[in-house]
C-alpha positions in Angstrom: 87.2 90.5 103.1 87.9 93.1 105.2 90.0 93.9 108.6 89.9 95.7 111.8 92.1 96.0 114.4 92.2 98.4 117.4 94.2 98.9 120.4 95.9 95.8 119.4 98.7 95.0 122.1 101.3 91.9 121.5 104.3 90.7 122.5 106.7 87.6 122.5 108.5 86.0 125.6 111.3 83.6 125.4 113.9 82.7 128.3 116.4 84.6 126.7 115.1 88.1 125.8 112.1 88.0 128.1 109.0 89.8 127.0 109.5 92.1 124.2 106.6 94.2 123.0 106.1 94.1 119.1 102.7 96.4 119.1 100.8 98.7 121.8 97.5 100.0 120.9 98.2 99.6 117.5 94.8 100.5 115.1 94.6 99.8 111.3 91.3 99.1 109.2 91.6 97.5 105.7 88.8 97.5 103.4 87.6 94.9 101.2 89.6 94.5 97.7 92.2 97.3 98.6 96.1 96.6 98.0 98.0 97.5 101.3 101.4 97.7 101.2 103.7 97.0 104.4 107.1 98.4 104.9 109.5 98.9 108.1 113.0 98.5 109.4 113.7 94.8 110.8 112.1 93.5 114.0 109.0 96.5 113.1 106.7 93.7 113.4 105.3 93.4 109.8 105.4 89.0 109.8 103.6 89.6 112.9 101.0 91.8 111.7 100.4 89.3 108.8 100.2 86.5 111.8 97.8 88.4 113.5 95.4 89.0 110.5 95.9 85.4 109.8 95.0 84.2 113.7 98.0 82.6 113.8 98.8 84.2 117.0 96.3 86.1 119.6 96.8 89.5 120.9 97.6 90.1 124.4 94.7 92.4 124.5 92.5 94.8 121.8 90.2 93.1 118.7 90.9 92.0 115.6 87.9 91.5 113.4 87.6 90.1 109.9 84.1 91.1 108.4 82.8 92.9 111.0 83.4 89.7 113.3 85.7 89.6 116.1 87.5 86.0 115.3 88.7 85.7 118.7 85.3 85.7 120.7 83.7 82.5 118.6 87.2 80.5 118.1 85.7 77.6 116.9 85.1 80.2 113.7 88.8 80.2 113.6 89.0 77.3 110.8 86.7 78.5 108.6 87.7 82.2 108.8 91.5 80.9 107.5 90.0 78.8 104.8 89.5 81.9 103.3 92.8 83.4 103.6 96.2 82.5 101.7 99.3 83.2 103.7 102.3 83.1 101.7 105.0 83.3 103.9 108.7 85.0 103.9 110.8 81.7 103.8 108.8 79.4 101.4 110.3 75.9 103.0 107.9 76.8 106.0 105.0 75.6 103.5 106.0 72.3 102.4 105.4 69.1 104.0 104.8 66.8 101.3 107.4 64.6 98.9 105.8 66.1 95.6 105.1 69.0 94.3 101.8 68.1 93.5 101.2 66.5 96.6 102.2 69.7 98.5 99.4 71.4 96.4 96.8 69.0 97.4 97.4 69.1 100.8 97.6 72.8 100.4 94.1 72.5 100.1 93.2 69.4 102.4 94.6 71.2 105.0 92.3 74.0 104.7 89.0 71.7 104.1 88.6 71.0 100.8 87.6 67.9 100.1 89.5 67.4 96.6 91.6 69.9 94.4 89.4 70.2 91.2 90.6 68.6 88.0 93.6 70.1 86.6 93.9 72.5 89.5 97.4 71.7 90.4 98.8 72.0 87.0 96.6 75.6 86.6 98.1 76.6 89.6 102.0 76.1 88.7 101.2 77.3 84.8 99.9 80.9 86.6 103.2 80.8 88.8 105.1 80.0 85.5 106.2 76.5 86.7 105.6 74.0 84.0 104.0 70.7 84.9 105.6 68.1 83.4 108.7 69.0 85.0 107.8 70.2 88.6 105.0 68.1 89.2 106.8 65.0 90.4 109.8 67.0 92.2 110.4 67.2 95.6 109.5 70.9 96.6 113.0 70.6 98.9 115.2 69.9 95.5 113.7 73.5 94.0 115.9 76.6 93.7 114.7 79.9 95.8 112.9 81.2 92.6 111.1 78.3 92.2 110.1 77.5 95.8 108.6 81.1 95.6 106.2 80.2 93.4 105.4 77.2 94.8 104.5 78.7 97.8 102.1 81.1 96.4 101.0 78.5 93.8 99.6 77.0 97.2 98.4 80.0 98.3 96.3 80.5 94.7 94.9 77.3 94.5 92.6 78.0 97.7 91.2 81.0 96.1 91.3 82.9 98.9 89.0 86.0 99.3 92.0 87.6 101.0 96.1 86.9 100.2 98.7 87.5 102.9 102.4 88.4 101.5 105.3 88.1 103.4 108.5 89.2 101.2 106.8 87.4 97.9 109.4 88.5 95.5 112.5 87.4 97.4 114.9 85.1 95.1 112.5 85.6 91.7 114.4 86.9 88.5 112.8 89.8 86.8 110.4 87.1 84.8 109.2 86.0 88.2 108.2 89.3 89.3 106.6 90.4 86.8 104.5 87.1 87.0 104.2 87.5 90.4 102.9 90.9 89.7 100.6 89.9 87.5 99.0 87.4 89.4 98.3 90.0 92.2 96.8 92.4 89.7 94.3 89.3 88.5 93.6 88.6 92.3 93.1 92.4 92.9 90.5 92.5 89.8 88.7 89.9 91.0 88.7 91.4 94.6 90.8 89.9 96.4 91.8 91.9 99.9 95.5 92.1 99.9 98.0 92.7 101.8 101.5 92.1 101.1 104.9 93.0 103.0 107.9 94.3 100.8 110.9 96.1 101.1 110.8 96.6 97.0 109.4 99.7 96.5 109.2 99.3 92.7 107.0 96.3 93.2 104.6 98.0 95.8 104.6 101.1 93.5 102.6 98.8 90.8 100.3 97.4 93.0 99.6 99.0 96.4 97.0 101.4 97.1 98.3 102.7 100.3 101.3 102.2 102.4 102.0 102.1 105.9 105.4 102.1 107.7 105.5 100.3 110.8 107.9 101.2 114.1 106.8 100.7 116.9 103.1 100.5 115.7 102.0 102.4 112.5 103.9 105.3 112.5 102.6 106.4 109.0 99.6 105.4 106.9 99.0 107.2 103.8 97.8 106.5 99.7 100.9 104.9 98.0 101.6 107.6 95.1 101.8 110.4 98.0 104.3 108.1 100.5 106.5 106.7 97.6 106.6 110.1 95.6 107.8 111.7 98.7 111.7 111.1 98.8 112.8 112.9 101.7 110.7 110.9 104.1 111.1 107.5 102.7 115.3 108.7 103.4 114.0 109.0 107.2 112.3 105.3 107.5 115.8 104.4 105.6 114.2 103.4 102.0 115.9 104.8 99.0 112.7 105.9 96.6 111.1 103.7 94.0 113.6 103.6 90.6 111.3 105.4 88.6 111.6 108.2 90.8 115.2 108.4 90.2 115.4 108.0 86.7 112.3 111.2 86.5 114.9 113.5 88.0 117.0 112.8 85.8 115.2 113.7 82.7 114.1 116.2 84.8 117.6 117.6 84.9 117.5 117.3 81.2 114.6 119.4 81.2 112.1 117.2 80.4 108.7 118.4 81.9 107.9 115.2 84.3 104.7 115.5 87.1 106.2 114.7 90.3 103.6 112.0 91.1 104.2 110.0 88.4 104.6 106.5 90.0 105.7 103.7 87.5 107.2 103.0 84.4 103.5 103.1 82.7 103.0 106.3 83.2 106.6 107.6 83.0 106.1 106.1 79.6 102.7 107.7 78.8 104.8 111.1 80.0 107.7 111.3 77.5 105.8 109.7 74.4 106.2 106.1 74.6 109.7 106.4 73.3 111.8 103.4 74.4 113.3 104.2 77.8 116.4 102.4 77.4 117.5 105.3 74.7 117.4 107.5 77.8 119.2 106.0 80.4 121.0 102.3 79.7 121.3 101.6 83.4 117.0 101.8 84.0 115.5 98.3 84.3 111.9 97.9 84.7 109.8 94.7 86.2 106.8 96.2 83.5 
């Protein structure tokens, strides 16, 4: 699944603040199966690009086309055109609705058309999010911790088996276990295809899975592969990131005169660059998500 926007303008209204303008003639193509990662300073507008990918809201003017199709001229395409897409959002209590986990699950995919949930696909779901079954199938999804209403969420979002997945801030309250499986769920999707697109102010986490970056204020103000924007230290310091850990902990060997590239990008390679010799002998304070 692929998507197209140009000369995208939208803004919100409310009695308060007025109109405030979130994007003007904002253009950004993603192709098919490609990672894009989504980073910006609060209030930048990246929920609200992920709404506007989803239909959820409508621009004030420009197009915004999902396989060559702009979704706004035929709306009554816009239901089957979601079907498609899982949208896991930033605060994972906006999903739930139901009084059990498992009913959550299959209404996650009721209310997206499906007629039943196949056999066992509920309990599939959780086991890939790492939730076991037995416990968290009966629960109410309001009685789970952070972590665990994380996973739900995207456990909801997996079990449509979406052609494209929508991230808003998906490792947000998971322990390193959690991201890693969250991680490796994305790499899975990504193998099998899967357009996505995921917002993330953890750098580390994009670094392992996002073929290019963009950094949004006041529209896309920089849109670029990952390994040349996350590599690049002194500009991430101007959109106010701090660079990826692995970054860091590569000058410092560097300083020990170790020979390190200066693209290398995650702990794999920084591993494949100094031997495969265990990194905690280096430096104690390093912790990796790999």
């Amino acid at each position: 699944m692929k998507f197209f926007l140009r000369d995208v303008a939208f803004s919100y209204s409310s009695k308060v603040a007025g109109k405030k303008l979130i994007f003007n003639h904002l253009d950004l193509a993603i192709e098919s199966g490609e990672c894009l990662g989504v980073i910006g300073q609060e209030g930048a507008g990246k929920t609200t690009l992920l709404q506007l990918l989803d239909a959820l809201v409508r621009p004030d003017s420009g197009i915004v086309s999902i396989d060559d199709e702009d979704i706004w001229k035929v709306q009554d395409n816009l239901p089957k055109i979601r079907r498609q897409i899982g949208f896991s959002f930033q605060f994972p209590e906006q999903h739930f609705f139901c009084e059990t986990v498992e009913e959550e699950l299959i209404y996650a995919g009721r209310n997206f058309g499906l007629t039943s949930v196949a056999p066992g696909g509920s309990r599939k779901a959780l086991e890939e999010v790492g939730l076991v079954p037995e416990e968290h199938l009966g629960r109410s999804p309001f009685a789970l911790s952070i972590g665990e209403a994380r996973r739900l969420a995207i456990a909801s979002v997996l079990i449509l088996q979406p052609r494209a997945m929508l991230l808003d801030e998906p490792t947000v309250g998971l322990d390193g276990e959690g991201v890693d499986r969250t991680l490796a769920i994305m790499k899975q999707a990504k193998r099998r295809g899967t357009t996505l697109v995921v917002v993330s102010h953890e750098l580390d986490f994009l670094a392992e899975i996002a073929d290019r970056i963009i950094v949004l204020a006041n529209g896309v103000q920089t849109d670029e592969s990952a390994r040349r924007l996350l590599t690049d230290s002194p500009r991430l310091a101007l959109y106010g990131y701090d660079p990826p850990e692995v970054l860091q902990y590569a000058d410092e060997l560097r300083q020990r005169g170790m020979n390190i590239p200066p693209d290398v990008l995650t702990m794999d390679e920084m591993r494949a660059k100094i031997g495969h010799r265990p990194l905690d002998e280096e430096s104690p304070n390093t912790t990796s998500h790999c």
